[in-house]
C-alpha positions in Angstrom: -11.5 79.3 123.1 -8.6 81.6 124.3 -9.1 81.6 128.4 -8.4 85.9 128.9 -6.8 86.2 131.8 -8.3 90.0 132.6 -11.2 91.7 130.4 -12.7 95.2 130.2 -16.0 95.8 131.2 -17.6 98.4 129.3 -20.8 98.9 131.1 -18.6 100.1 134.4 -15.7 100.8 132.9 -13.5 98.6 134.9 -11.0 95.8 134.0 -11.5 92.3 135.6 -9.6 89.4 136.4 -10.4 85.8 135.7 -8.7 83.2 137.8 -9.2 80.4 135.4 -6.8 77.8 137.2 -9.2 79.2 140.5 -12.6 77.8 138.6 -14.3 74.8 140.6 -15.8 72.2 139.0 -19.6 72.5 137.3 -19.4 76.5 137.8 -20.4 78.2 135.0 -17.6 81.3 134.9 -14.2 81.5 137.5 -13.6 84.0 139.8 -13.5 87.2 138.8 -12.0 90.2 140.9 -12.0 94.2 139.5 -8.2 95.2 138.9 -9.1 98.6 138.7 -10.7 101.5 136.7 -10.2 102.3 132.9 -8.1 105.5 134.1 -6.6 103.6 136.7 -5.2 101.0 135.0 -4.7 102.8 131.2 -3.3 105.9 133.2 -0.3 106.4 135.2 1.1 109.2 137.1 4.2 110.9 136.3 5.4 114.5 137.3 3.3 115.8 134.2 0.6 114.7 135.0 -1.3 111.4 134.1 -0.3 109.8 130.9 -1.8 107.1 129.0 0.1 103.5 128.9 0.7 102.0 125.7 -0.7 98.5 125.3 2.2 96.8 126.3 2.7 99.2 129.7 -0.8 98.5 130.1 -0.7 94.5 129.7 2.5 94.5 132.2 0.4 96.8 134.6 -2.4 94.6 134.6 -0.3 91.3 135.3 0.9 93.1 138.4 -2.5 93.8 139.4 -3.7 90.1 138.6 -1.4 88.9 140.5 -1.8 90.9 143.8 -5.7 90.6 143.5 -5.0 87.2 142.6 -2.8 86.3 145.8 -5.3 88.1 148.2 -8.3 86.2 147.0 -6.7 83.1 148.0 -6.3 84.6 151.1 -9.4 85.0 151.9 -10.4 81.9 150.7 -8.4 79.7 152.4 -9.3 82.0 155.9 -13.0 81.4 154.7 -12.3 77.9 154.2 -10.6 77.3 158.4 -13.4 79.0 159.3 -15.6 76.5 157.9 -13.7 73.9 159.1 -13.2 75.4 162.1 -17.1 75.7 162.2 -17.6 71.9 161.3 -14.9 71.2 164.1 -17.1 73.1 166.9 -20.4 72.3 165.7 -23.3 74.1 165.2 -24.1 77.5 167.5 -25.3 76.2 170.9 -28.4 77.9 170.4 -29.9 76.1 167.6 -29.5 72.8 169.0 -30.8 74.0 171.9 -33.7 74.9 169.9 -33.9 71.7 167.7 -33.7 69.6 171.3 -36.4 70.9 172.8 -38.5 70.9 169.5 -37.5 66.9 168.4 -36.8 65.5 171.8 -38.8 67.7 174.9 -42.2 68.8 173.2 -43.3 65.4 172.2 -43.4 63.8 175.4 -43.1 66.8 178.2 -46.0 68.5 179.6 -46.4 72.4 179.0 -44.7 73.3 182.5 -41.7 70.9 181.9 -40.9 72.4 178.4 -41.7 75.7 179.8 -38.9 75.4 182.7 -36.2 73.1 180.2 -36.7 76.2 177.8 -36.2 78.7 180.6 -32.8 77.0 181.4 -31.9 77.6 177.4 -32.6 80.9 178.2 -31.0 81.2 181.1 -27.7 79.7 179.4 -27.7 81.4 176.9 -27.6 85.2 179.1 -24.7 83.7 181.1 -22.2 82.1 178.8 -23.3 83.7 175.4 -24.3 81.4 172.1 -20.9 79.7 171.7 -20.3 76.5 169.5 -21.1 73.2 171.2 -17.9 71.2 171.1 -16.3 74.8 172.5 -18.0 74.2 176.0 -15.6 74.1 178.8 -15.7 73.3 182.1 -15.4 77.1 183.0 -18.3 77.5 180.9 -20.6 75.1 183.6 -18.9 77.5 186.3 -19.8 80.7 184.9 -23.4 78.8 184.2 -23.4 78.0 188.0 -22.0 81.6 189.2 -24.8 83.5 187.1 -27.8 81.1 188.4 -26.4 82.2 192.1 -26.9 85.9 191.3 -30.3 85.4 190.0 -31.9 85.2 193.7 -32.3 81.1 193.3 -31.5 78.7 196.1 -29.2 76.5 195.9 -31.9 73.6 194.9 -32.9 75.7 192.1 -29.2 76.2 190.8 -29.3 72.3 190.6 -32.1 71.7 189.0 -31.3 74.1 186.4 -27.9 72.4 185.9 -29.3 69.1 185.5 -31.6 70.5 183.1 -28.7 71.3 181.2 -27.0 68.0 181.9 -29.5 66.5 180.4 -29.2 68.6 176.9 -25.6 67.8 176.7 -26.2 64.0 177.2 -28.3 64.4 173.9 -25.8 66.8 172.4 -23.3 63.7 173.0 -26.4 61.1 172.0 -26.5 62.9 168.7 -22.8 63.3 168.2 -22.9 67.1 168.2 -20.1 66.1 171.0 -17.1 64.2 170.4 -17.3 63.2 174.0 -19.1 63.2 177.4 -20.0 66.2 179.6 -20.2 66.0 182.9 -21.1 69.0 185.1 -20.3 69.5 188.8 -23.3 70.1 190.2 -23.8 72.2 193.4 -24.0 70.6 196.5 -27.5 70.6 198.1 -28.4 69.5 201.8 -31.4 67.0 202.0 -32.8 68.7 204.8 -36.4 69.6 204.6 -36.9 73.8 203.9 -36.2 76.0 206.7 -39.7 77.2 208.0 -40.8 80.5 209.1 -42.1 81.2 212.8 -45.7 82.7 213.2 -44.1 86.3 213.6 -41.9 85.7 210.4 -44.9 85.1 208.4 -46.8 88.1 209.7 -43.7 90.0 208.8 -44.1 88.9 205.3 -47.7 89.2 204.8 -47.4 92.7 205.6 -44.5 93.2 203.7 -46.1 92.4 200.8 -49.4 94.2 201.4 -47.1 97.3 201.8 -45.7 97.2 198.8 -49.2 96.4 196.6 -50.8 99.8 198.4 -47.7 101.2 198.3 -47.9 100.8 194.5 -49.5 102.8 192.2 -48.1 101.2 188.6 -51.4 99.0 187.9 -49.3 96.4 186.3 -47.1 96.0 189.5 -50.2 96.3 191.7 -51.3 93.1 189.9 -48.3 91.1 190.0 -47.9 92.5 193.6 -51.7 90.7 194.8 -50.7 87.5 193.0 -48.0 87.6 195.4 -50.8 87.8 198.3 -52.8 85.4 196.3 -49.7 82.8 196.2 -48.6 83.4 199.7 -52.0 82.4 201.2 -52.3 79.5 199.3 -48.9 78.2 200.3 -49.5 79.0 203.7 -53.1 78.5 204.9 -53.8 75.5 201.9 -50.4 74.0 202.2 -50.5 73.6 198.3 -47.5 73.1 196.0 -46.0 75.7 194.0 -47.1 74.0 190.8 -50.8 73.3 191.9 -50.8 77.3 192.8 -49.4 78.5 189.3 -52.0 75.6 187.5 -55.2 76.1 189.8 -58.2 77.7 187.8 -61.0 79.8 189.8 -63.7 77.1 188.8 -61.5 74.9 191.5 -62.2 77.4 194.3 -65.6 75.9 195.8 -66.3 78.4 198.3 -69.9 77.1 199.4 -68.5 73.9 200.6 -65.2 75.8 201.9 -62.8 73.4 199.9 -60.4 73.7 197.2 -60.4 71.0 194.3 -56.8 70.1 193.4 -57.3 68.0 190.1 -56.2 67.9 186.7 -56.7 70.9 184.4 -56.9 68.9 180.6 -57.1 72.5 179.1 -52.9 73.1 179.8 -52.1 69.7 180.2 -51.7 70.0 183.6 -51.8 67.2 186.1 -51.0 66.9 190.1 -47.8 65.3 191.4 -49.4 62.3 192.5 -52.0 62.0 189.8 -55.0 62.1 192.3 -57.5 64.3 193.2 -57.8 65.9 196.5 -59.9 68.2 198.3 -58.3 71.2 200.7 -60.7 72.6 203.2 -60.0 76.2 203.9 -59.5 77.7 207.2 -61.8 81.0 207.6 -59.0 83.2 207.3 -57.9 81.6 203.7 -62.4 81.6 202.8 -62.6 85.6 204.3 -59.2 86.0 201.6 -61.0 84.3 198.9 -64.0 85.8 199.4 -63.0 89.0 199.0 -60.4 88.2 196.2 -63.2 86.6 194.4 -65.4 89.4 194.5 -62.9 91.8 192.7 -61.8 89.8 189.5 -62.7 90.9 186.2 -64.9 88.7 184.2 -62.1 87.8 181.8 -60.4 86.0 184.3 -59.7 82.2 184.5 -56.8 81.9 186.7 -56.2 81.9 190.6 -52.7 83.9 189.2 -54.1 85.8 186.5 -52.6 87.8 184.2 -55.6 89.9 183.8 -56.7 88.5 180.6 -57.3 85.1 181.3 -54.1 84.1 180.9 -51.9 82.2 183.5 -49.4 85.1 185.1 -46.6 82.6 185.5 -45.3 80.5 183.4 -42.9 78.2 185.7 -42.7 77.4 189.0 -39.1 79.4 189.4 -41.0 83.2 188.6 -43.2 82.8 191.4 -40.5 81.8 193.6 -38.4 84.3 192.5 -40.9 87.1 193.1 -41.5 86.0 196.3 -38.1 86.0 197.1 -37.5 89.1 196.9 -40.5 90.1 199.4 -38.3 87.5 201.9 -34.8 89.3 201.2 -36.8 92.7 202.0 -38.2 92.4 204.7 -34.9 90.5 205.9 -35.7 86.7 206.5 -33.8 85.2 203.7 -31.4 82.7 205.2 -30.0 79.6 204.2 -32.5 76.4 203.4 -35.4 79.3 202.8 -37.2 78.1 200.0 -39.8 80.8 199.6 -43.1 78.4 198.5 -42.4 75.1 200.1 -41.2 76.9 203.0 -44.6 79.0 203.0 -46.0 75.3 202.7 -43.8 73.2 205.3 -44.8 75.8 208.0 -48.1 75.0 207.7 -47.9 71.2 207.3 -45.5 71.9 210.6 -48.0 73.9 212.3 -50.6 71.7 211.9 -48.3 68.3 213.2 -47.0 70.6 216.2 -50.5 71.6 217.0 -51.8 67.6 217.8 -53.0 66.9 213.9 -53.3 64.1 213.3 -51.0 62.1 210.7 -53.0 61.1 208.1 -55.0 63.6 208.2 -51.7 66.4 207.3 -51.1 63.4 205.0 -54.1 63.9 202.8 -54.6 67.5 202.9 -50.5 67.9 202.3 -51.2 65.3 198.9 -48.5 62.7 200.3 -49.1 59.2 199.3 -46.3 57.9 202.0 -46.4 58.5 205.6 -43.0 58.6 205.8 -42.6 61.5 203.4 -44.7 63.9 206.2 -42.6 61.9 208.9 -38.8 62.7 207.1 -39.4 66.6 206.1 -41.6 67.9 208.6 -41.4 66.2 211.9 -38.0 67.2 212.6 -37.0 68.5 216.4 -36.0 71.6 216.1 -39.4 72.7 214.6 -41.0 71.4 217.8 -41.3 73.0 221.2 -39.4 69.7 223.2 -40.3 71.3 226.7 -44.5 71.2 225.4 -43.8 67.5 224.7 -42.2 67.0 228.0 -45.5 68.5 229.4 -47.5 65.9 228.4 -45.8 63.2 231.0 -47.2 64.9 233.8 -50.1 64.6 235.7 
């Protein structure tokens, strides 16, 4: 069967090429390319007007045409063809193996909050450096990752953990050969210092700061967010309580009768304490006339001690909540370095209570440590202490 090298297609009235020596094996026709319309092609212009090619003008015409149409086809497919070599050479877009890592290697065996903050570092990635191909990461790319965390109001522990977060996608990227080699990212430096606290005026400052700007408010979505704010604030500060036993703590664990709060695990969200153990928090009676109150006004939908309004949890990492109060710090000016806005809400109590003659294993249970020396290294540090009222205590 004679292979035509160009044909004419009735139906559209066109004439195509066929770039038989182009076919690949097991395809059923080779590539085909329009030359050029019926007039285009049988037609050509002259100072007359357009007059019609004789068969042998037109077969000439359409050789010339083949071959141009021929030439920039394999063009394109050889620059389609480095492209997916180039693509094979870079690996897949960053952002699908950050997907398929957190569905085939994080789900199985993280809890909910753990996925929930490795996917918020995805996320996070991906806003600053952009979905690029994994084997293009640089090391500028870690920098820029580092820069953009900083100008997101998180302290400098928070930048860390976030990087080491990513550190440890890349060490599966290499794991999985997506990576030709290692990645190693510089981490930023972070002092091992316990959290700076606030003094007793500071945290009247920011109690009223962010009363302020919940009345202030009249957007009743803000107003929300605003009093889960309050709600976290008081919890950090008069029950000591970590970040992630705040964002995790249900309203069935607030026993008001006996005055205590029940820090346990909640099997609903997978949710278990740092140390595994349940413990009881006795409230002060300016945290029970707090809960009281706050008690008294939740809808009936509500679950959560941060509520979204609908029964659903208003937070879904520790970083939000941090974040948000944060910002209540910066505005009412006490953001400084080693602020860390929950644990330092929580060290000042834990301090408070230590400065104030309480007793060490006492702070010890109520602050969920399982090692004295933990209490002894982070919060019994001098300059939290008044050294003259310790002098004091040698006289008669």
């Amino acid at each position: 069967m004679k292979k035509e090298k160009f044909i004419f297609d009735p139906q559209r009235s066109v004439w195509v090429g066929q770039f038989h020596e182009l076919q690949k094996y097991g395809a059923s026709h080779p590539p085909r390319v329009m030359l050029g319309t019926s007039d285009e092609c049988e037609y050509k212009a002259t100072k007359r007007g357009p007059v019609r090619r004789s068969e042998s003008e037109l077969i000439k015409w359409l050789s010339v045409l083949y071959d141009k149409k021929r030439s920039e086809y394999e063009s394109r497919q050889e620059a389609r063809e480095r492209m997916a070599k180039a693509k094979q050479e870079d690996g897949p877009p960053i952002q699908v193996l950050m997907q398929s890592w957190l569905d085939e290697e994080v789900q199985p065996s993280a809890k909910p909050g753990t996925l929930n903050e490795y996917r918020r570092t995805c996320n996070l990635f991906l806003e600053i450096c952009g979905n690029l191909r994994i084997r293009k990461f640089r090391k500028h790319h870690a920098t820029k990752f580092q820069n953009g965390l900083a100008g997101r109001d998180l302290s400098d522990s928070g930048v860390r953990k976030h990087q080491t977060q990513l550190q440890v996608f890349l060490n599966w990227s290499f794991s999985e050969e997506h990576l030709a080699k290692p990645v190693r990212i510089k981490k930023i430096k972070v002092s091992h210092r316990g959290p700076e606290i606030f003094s007793e005026s500071e945290l009247k400052i920011l109690k009223a700061t962010i009363e302020t700007a919940m009345t202030s408010n009249h957007n009743s979505y803000q107003k929300r967010c605003i009093k889960n704010h309050l709600r976290a604030y008081m919890l950090a500060r008069h029950g000591v309580l970590r970040s992630g036993e705040i964002l995790n703590l249900p309203l069935r664990h607030l026993l008001l009768d006996e005055t205590l709060i029940r820090v346990s695990a909640v099997p609903e969200i997978g949710w278990s304490p740092k140390t595994r153990q349940e413990r009881f928090i006795p409230m002060n009676p300016e945290l029970h006339e707090f809960l009281k109150k706050d008690l008294q006004l939740r809808q009936s939908e509500e679950r959560w001690f941060l509520d979204n309004g609908k029964g659903g949890q208003a937070f879904s990492t520790n970083s939000q909540l941090a974040q948000a109060l944060r910002r209540h710090i910066k505005r009412c000016g006490l953001d400084r370095a080693g602020i860390k806005p929950l644990h330092s809400l929580r060290s000042s109590g834990i301090t408070r209570m230590l400065a104030n003659g309480g007793k060490l294993d006492f702070v010890m249970k109520i602050a969920g440590h399982s090692n004295p020396q933990t209490t002894l290294n982070h919060y019994v540090r001098s300059e939290n202490f008044d050294l003259q009222d310790t002098v004091n205590l040698l006289s008669n």
